[in-house]
C-alpha positions in Angstrom: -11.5 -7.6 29.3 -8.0 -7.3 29.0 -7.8 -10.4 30.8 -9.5 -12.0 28.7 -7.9 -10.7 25.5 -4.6 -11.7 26.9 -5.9 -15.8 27.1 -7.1 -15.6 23.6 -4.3 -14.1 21.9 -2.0 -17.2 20.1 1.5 -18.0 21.5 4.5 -17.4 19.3 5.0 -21.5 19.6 1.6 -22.1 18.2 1.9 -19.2 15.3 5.3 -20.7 13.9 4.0 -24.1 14.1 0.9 -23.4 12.3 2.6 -21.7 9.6 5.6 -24.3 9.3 2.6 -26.3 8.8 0.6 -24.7 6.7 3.8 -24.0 4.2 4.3 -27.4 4.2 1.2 -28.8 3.4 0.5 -26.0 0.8 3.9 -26.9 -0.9 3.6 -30.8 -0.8 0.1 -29.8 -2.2 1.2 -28.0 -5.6 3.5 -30.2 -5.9 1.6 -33.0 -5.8 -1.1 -31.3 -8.0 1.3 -30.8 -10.5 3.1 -33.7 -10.8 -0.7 -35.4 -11.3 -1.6 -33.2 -13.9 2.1 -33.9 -15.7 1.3 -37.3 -15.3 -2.2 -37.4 -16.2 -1.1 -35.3 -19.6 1.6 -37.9 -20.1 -0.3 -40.8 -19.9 -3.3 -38.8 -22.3 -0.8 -38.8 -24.7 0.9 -42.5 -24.1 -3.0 -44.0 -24.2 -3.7 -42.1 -27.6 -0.5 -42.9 -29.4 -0.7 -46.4 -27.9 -4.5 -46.8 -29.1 -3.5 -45.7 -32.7 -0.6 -49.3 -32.5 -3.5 -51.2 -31.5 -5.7 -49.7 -34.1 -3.1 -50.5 -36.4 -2.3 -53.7 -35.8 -6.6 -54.5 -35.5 -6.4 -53.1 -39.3 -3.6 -55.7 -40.3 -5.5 -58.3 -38.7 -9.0 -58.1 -40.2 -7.6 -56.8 -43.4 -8.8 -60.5 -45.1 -11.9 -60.7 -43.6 -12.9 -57.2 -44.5 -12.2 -58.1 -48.1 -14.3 -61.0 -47.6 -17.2 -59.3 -45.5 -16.4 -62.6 -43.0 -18.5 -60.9 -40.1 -16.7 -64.3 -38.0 -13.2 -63.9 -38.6 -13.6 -60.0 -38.7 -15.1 -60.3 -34.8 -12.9 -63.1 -33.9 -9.9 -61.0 -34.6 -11.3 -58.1 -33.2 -11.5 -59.7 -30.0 -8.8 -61.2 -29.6 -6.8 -58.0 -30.1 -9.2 -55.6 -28.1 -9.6 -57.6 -25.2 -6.0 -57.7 -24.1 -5.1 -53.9 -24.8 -6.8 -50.3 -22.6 -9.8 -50.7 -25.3 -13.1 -50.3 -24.1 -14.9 -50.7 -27.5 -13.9 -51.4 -30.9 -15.7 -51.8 -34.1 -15.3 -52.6 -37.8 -17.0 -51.2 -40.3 -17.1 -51.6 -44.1 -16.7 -49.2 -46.4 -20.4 -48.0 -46.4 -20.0 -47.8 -42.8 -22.2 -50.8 -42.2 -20.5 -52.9 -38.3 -18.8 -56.0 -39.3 -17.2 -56.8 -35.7 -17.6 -55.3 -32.6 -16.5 -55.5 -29.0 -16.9 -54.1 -25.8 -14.9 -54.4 -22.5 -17.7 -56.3 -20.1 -18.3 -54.2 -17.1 -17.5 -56.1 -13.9 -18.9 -53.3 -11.3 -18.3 -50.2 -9.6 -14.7 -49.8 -10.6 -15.2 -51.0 -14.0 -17.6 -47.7 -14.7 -15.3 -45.7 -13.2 -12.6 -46.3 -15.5 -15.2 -45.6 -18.6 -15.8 -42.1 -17.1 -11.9 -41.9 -16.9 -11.8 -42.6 -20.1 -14.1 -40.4 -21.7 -13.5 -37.3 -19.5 -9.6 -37.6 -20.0 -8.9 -39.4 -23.6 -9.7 -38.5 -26.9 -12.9 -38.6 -28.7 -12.8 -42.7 -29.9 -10.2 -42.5 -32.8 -11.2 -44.0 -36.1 -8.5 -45.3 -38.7 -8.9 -46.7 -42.3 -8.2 -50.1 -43.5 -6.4 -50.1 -46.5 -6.0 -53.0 -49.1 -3.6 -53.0 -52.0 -3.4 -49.1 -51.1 -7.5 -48.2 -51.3 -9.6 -48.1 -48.6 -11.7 -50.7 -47.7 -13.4 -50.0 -44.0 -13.1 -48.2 -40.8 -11.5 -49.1 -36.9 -12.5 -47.3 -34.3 -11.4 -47.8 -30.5 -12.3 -46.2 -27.5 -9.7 -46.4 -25.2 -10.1 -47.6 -21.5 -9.4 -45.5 -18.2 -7.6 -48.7 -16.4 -4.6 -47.3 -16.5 -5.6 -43.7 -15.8 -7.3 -44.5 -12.6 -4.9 -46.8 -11.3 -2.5 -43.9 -11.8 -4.3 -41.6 -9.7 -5.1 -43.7 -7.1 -1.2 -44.1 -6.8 -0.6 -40.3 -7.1 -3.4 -40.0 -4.2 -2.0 -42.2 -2.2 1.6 -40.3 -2.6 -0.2 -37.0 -2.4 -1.8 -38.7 0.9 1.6 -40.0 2.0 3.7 -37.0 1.1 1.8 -35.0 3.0 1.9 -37.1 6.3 5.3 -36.9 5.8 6.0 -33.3 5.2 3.7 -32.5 8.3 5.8 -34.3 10.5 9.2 -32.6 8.8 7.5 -29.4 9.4 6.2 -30.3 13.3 9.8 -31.3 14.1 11.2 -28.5 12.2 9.1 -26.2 13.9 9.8 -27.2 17.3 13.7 -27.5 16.9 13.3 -23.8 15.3 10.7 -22.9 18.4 13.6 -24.3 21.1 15.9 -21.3 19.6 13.7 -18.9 19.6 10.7 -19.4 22.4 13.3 -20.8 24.9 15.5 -17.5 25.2 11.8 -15.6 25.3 10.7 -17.7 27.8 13.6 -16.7 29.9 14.0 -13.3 29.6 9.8 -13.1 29.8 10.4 -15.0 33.6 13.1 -13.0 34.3 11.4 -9.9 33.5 8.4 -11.5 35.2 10.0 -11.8 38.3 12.1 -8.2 38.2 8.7 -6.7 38.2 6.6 -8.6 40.9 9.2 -9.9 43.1 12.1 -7.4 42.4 14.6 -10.2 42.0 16.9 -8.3 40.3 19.9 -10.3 40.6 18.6 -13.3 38.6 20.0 -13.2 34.6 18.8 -14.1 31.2 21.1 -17.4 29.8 23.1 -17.0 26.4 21.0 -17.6 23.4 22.0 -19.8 20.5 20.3 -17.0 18.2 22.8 -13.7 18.1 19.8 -11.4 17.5 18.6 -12.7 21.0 21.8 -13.3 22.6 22.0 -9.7 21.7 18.7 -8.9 23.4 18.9 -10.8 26.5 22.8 -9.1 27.1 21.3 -5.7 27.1 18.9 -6.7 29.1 21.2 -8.5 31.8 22.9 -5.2 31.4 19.9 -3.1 32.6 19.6 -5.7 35.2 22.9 -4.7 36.5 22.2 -1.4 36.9 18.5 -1.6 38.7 20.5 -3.7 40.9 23.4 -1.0 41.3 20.5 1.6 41.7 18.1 -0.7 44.4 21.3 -1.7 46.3 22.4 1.9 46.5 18.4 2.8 47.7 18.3 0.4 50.3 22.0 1.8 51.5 20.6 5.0 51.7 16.9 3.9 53.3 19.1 2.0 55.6 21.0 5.5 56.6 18.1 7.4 56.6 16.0 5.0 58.4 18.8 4.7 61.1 19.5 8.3 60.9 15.9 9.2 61.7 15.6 6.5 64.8 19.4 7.1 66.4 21.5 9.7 67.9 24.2 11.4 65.3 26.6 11.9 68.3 26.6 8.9 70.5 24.9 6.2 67.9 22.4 5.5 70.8 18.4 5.0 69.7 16.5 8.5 70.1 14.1 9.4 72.3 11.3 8.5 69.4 12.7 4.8 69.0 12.2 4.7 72.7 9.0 5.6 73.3 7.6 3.2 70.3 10.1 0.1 72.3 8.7 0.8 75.5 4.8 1.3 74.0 5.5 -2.3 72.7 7.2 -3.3 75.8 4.2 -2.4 77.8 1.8 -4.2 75.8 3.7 -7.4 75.9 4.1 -6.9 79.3 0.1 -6.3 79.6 -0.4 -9.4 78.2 1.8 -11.7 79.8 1.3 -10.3 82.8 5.2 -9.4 83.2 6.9 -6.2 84.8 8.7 -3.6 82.7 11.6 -0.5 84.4 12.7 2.7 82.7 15.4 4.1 84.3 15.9 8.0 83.3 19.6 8.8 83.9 21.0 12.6 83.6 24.5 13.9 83.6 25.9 15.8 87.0 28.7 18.2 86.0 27.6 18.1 82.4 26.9 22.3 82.1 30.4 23.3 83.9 32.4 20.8 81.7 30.4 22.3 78.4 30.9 25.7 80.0 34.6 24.9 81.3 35.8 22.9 78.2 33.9 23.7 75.0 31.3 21.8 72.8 33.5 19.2 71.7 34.8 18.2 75.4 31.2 17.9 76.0 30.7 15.9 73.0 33.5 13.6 74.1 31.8 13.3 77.9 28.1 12.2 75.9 30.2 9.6 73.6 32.1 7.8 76.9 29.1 8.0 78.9 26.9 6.2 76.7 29.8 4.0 75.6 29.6 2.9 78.9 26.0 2.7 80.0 25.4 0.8 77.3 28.6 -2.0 78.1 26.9 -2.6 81.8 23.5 -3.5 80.0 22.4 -7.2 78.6 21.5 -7.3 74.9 17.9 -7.4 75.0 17.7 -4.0 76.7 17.9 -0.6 75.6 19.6 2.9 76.6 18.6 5.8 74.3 19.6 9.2 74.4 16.5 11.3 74.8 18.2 14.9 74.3 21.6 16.8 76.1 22.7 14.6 78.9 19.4 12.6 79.6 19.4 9.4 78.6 16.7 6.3 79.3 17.1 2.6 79.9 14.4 0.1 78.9 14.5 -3.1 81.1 12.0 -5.7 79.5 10.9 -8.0 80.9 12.1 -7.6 84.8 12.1 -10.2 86.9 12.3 -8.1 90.4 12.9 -4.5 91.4 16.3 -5.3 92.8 17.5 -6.2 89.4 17.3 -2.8 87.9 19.0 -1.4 91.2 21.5 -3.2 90.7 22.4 -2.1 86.7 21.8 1.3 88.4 24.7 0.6 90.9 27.2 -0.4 88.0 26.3 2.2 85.8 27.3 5.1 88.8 30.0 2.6 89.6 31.7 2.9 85.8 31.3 6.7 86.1 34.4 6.3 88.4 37.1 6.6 85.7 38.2 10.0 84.6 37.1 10.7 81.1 39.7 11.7 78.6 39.3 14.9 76.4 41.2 16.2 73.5 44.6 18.3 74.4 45.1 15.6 77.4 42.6 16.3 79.9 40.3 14.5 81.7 37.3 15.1 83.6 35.1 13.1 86.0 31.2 13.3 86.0 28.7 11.4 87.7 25.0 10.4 86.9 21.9 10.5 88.4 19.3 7.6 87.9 15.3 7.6 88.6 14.0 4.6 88.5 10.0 3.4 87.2 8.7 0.1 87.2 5.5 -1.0 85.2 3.0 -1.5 86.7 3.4 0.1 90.0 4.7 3.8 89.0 2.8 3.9 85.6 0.6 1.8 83.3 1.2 4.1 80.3 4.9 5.1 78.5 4.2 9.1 79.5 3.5 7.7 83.1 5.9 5.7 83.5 8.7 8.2 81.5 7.7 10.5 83.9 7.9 8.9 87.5 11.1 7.7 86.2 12.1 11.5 85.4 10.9 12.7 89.4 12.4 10.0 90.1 16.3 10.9 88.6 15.5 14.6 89.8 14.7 13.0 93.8 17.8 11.5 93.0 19.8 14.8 92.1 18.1 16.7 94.8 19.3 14.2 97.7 22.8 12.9 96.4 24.7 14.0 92.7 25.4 10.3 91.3 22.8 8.3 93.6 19.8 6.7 92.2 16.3 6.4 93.4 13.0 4.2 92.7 9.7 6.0 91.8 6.9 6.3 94.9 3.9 4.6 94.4 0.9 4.2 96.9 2.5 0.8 98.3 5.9 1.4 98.7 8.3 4.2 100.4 11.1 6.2 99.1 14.3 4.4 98.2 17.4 6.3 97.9 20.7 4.6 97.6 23.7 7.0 96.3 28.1 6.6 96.6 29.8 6.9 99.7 
């Protein structure tokens, strides 16, 4: 419904067109009205003072024949007067009111009864004037007068009205449309700009400057709270970054947790699963670790757990993965492994860089050593627990036979394998 509501409901661009219009139209209208009916009285009154001339001069005219009762001349005279003036009919009567001469206009058509109606809805009833001789009166004119003029006059003010308001609509259309540019095109851009704040959270795009100060005005303060969801989703993701890194690493050492490990090597094993590739977890635990806490303090053994994984992780390739799984055990993820030997080997030069003394604060150093299991997917453990596990025996076969050695998980094929320093 809503839906529906929201396609039937006008745009601004065609409400301020249709009213531009509308005011347009409706002016050109009245004033097109009025300026008829002006003209329409005018010409009343031009048509009635001109048909009392022509009645005049009719009276000078047939004066003689009148006194005569020449019925000829009287409607020779008549005629050739009435038929070049507006006069539809005119008559002559004598003074007992008997028609000496009379005329009428001959109708041609159509047009020609047009103008009669013209004529008797808009002009005077027909006007009647004496004819005088030596100051008595001796007969009667009277003329109806003839709508040529009057229709001819409308037609023309029609056709202006029609022209007029051709015209004014397009003035208003163009009007309309420069006015709509100023106003629709800043609401079209803060409406898409808003638009896409709220589906796509593009935050960082702006409303343009405005023409219009009232929505200049609006799309500023708009920019300006912009600015600030931006200030306030930049300063989220900072702090979903932190948190999110916080709750996968290790506050000491910066090293993944034991959590980020187990989902890595759960995806590790899968891929490996699928691809039908081999997969080694090396569990590694710290020697001396308890007598150096015990022997130096907290923070000495906070210094051995930053060096140590400082340098397990610089023996490892990028693509794998040392985590610190809690105290001094920490776990490598080798992905994908080409050959057990491989892993040995990274074993070897992780005891090997246990060599160097660590440094402590107040100038001291210590040396500890590290003992690594080793577990290899899929011959020691087809799950992460499994294979977590053998790798953990494995680091504690290690410990038990040789402090800073390393040695591989059993499995039903192979033997024990126990390499450790000279």
């Amino acid at each position: 419904m809503k839906l529906r509501n929201a396609k039937t409901r006008p745009t601004l661009r065609s409400v301020l067109g249709r009213g531009h219009l509308s005011v347009a139209l409706v002016a050109v209208a009245m004033a097109s009205v009025s300026l008829t009916l002006l003209g329409v009285l005018a010409l009343r009154v031009y048509a009635d003072h001109n048909l009392h001339l022509i009645a005049r001069s009719i009276n000078y005219t047939v004066e003689a024949a009148v006194v005569f009762k020449d019925r000829v001349a009287a409607t020779e005279a008549l005629a050739l007067i009435a038929s070049t003036e507006e006069v539809a009919e005119a008559r002559v009567l004598d003074l007992n009111g008997s028609t000496l001469a009379h005329w009428v206009r001959p109708e041609t058509g159509v047009l020609s009864r047009i103008e009669l109606e013209l004529a008797h809805t808009l002009l005077e009833e027909p006007i009647r004037q004496p004819i005088l001789h030596q100051g008595q009166k001796i007969g009667t004119v009277e003329l109806s007068g003839h709508g040529g003029s009057l229709l001819r006059f409308l037609l023309s003010g029609l056709a202006g009205i029609i022209i007029c308001t051709a015209i004014s609509g397009w003035v208003a259309i163009y009007l309309a449309r420069r006015m709509l540019r100023g106003i629709t095109g800043p609401l079209h851009s803060l409406a898409d700009v808003a638009h896409a704040a709220r589906s796509e959270r593009a935050f960082d795009r702006r409303v343009p400057p405005a023409q219009i100060a009232e929505l200049d005005s609006l799309g500023n303060d708009f920019n300006a709270l912009l600015d600030e969801l931006e200030a306030w989703q930049t300063h989220l993701q900072s702090e979903n970054e932190t948190l999110a890194h916080q709750a996968s690493h290790d506050s000491l050492t910066g090293l993944p947790n034991r959590a980020f490990f187990e989902g890595r090597l759960i995806r590790a094993l899968r891929s490996a699963a699928k691809l039908n590739e081999r997969v080694a977890v090396l569990f590694l635990d710290s020697d001396r670790f308890k007598d150096i806490n015990d022997n130096f303090g907290h923070a000495a053994g906070d210094a051995v757990l930053v060096a140590v994984a400082a340098r397990v992780r610089a023996q490892l390739r990028e693509s794998d993965l040392v985590a610190r799984l809690g105290g001094d055990e920490f776990a490598i993820l080798l992905s994908p492994l080409h050959k057990l030997e491989d892993a040995q080997r990274i074993a070897d030069k992780i005891i090997a860089s246990m060599d160097q003394p660590i440094p402590l604060p107040g100038n001291t150093e210590v040396l500890t050593s590290l003992s690594i299991g080793i577990a290899v997917y899929p011959d020691h453990g087809a799950t992460p627990g499994a294979l977590l596990n053998a790798a953990d025996v494995a680091m504690y076969q290690a410990k038990r036979l040789s402090q800073g050695g390393q040695h591989t998980a059993e499995s039903e094929h192979s033997a024990a394998n126990v390499q450790h320093r000279s």
